[in-house]
C-alpha positions, 0 to 999 in steps of 0.5 A: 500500500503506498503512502497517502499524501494530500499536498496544497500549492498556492502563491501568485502569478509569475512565480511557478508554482503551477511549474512546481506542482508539475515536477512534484507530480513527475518526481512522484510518478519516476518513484513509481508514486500514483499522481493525480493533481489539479490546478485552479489558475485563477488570475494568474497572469495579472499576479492573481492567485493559483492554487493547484493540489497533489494527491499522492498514493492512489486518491481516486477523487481529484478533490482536495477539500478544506482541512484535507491537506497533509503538507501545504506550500505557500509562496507568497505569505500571504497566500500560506495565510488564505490557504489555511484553511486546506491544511489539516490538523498536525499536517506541515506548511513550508511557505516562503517569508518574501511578499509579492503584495497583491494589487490591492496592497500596492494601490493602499487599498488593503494592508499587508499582514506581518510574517508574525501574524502568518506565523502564527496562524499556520503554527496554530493548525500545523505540527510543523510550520517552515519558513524559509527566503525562497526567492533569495534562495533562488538568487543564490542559486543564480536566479531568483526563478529558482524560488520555487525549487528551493521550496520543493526541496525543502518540501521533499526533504521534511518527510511528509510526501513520499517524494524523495530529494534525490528523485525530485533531482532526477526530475528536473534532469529530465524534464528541465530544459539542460541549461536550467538543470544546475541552477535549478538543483542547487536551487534544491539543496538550498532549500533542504539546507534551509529547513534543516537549519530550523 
């Protein structure tokens, strides 16, 4: 019987997540994993939200409903604070700590909450809560697109989903375009590196 895993993406527009959800997805199956996934695109061109799920060990709905998700992704802390309601009870949230303020936040129209408060609320539902500077981890790493993969290492390498480091590694090898790659894999042991320091 393969492990059940319920995994939650969300962060705005531009920043990959919805790249994120379909390497996951591929590291799953290349480890012989059932995948089923979805996305809700939202805005996503305009900065809007995109959230996108992964059901992992042989769901055979493709719903994720609110209080399902055993590990959630945040890119954006403000998304992490919106999506909570999806995590489950004990579940793990590993969330990015750098803002990308949405329209209304930038025009002065609504505030932007502080890290603390997001803090918080994800340490009030989850057992775990990592946060981690993904976009200055993908800086580091050569791009600040890399972001996304420092995310999913840390992901992978805090043991709730069954997709290994080395086979979301072996992913990116295949499914990336070659001058991507490296960026890309250091992006990964940045993010491992990251939440094994907390």
């Amino acid at each position: 019987m393969q492990q059940r895993t319920r995994i939650y993406l969300t962060g705005v527009g531009g920043q990959g997540s919805l790249t994120a959800t379909t390497l996951l997805a591929r590291a799953a199956l290349g480890q012989g994993i059932e995948v089923t996934a979805g996305e809700i695109h939202g805005m996503a061109q305009r900065g809007g939200v995109v959230e996108s799920f992964i059901l992992l060990g042989g769901w055979k709905s493709p719903k994720l409903g609110l209080g399902e998700a055993d590990l959630f992704l945040g890119f954006e802390p403000l998304e992490t604070l919106r999506g909570l309601p999806y995590l489950k009870k004990g579940g793990v949230v590993v969330s990015s700590t750098e803002a990308l303020p949405p329209v209304a936040v930038s025009l002065g129209v609504a505030e932007y909450p502080e890290l603390d408060k997001v803090r918080t609320a994800a340490e009030s539902v989850a057992a775990r809560a990592f946060f981690l500077p993904s976009k200055t981890l993908g800086l580091q790493a050569g791009a600040v697109q890399s972001g996304n993969f420092a995310l999913l290492g840390a992901a992978c390498a805090v043991g709730v989903a069954p997709v290994s480091v080395d086979g979301l590694k072996a992913a990116v090898r295949a499914f990336l375009k070659p001058k991507l790659v490296d960026i890309n894999l250091k992006a990964i042991d940045l993010g491992v590196a990251a939440v094994n320091n907390q």
